[in-house]
C-alpha positions in Angstrom: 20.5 9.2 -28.2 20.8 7.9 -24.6 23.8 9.5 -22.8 26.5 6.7 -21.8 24.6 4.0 -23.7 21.8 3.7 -20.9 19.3 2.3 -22.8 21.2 -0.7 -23.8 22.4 -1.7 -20.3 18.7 -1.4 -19.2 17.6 -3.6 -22.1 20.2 -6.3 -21.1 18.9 -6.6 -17.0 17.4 -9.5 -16.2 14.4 -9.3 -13.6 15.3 -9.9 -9.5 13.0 -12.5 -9.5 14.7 -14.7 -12.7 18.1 -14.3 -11.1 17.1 -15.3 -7.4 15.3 -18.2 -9.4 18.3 -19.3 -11.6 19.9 -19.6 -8.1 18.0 -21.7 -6.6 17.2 -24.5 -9.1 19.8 -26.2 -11.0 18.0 -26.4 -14.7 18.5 -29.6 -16.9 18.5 -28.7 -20.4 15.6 -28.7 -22.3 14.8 -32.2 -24.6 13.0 -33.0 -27.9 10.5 -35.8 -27.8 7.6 -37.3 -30.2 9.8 -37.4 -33.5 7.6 -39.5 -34.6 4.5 -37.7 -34.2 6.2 -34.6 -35.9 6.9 -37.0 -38.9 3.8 -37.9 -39.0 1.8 -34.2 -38.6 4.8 -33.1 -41.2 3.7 -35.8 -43.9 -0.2 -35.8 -42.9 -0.5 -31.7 -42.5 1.9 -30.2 -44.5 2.1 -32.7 -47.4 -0.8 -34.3 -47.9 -3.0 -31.0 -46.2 -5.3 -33.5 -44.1 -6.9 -32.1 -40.7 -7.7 -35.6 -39.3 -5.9 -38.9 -39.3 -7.4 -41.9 -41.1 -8.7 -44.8 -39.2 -6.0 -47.2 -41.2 -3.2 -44.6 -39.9 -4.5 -44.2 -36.5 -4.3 -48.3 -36.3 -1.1 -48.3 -37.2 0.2 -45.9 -34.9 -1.1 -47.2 -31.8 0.2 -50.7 -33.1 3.8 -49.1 -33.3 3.4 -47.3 -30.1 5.7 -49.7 -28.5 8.5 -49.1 -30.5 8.0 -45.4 -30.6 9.2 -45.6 -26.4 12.4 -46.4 -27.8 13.4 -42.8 -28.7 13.0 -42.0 -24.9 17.0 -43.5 -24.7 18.6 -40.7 -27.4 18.6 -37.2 -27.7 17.0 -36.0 -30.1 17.7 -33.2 -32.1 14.2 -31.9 -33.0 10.9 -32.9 -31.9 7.1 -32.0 -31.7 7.1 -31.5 -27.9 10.0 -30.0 -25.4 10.7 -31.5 -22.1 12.3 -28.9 -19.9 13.1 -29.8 -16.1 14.3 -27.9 -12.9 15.5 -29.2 -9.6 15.2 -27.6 -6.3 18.6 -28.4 -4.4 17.6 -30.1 -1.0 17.6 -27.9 2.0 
């Protein structure tokens, strides 16, 4: 339909601004954190179809709350939140 395929190179360019940006911050990759919480809004939402947590669980969680900072150590390979960080080289 397009003559030399033209449509399909314009379709893979990336914006001036994204490549001048890419080249100026070195990107970590992106993390996963809160497994727990996704657990716990998998088994609360999904399964048992609750819209608010009960006092009992709510108690609970915060009581575990310490242990739940261990997960900062790994990588995790899913999570409820994302964690995505960029670095400006210094000048």
């Amino acid at each position: 339909m397009f003559p030399h395929g033209a449509a399909d190179r314009k379709s893979q360019r990336q914006p001036a601004a994204a490549t001048d940006l890419t080249r100026q911050v070195t990107l970590d990759p992106p993390r996963f954190m809160n497994l727990v919480g996704l657990l716990g809004w998998t088994f609360n939402g999904r399964i048992l179809r609750r819209k608010h947590l009960s006092p009992v669980q709510l108690a609970l969680f915060e009581t575990l709350m310490p242990l739940f900072t261990l997960e900062d150590r790994f990588v995790l390979p899913i999570g409820l939140g994302v964690y995505a960080a960029a670095e400006k080289p210094a000048a």
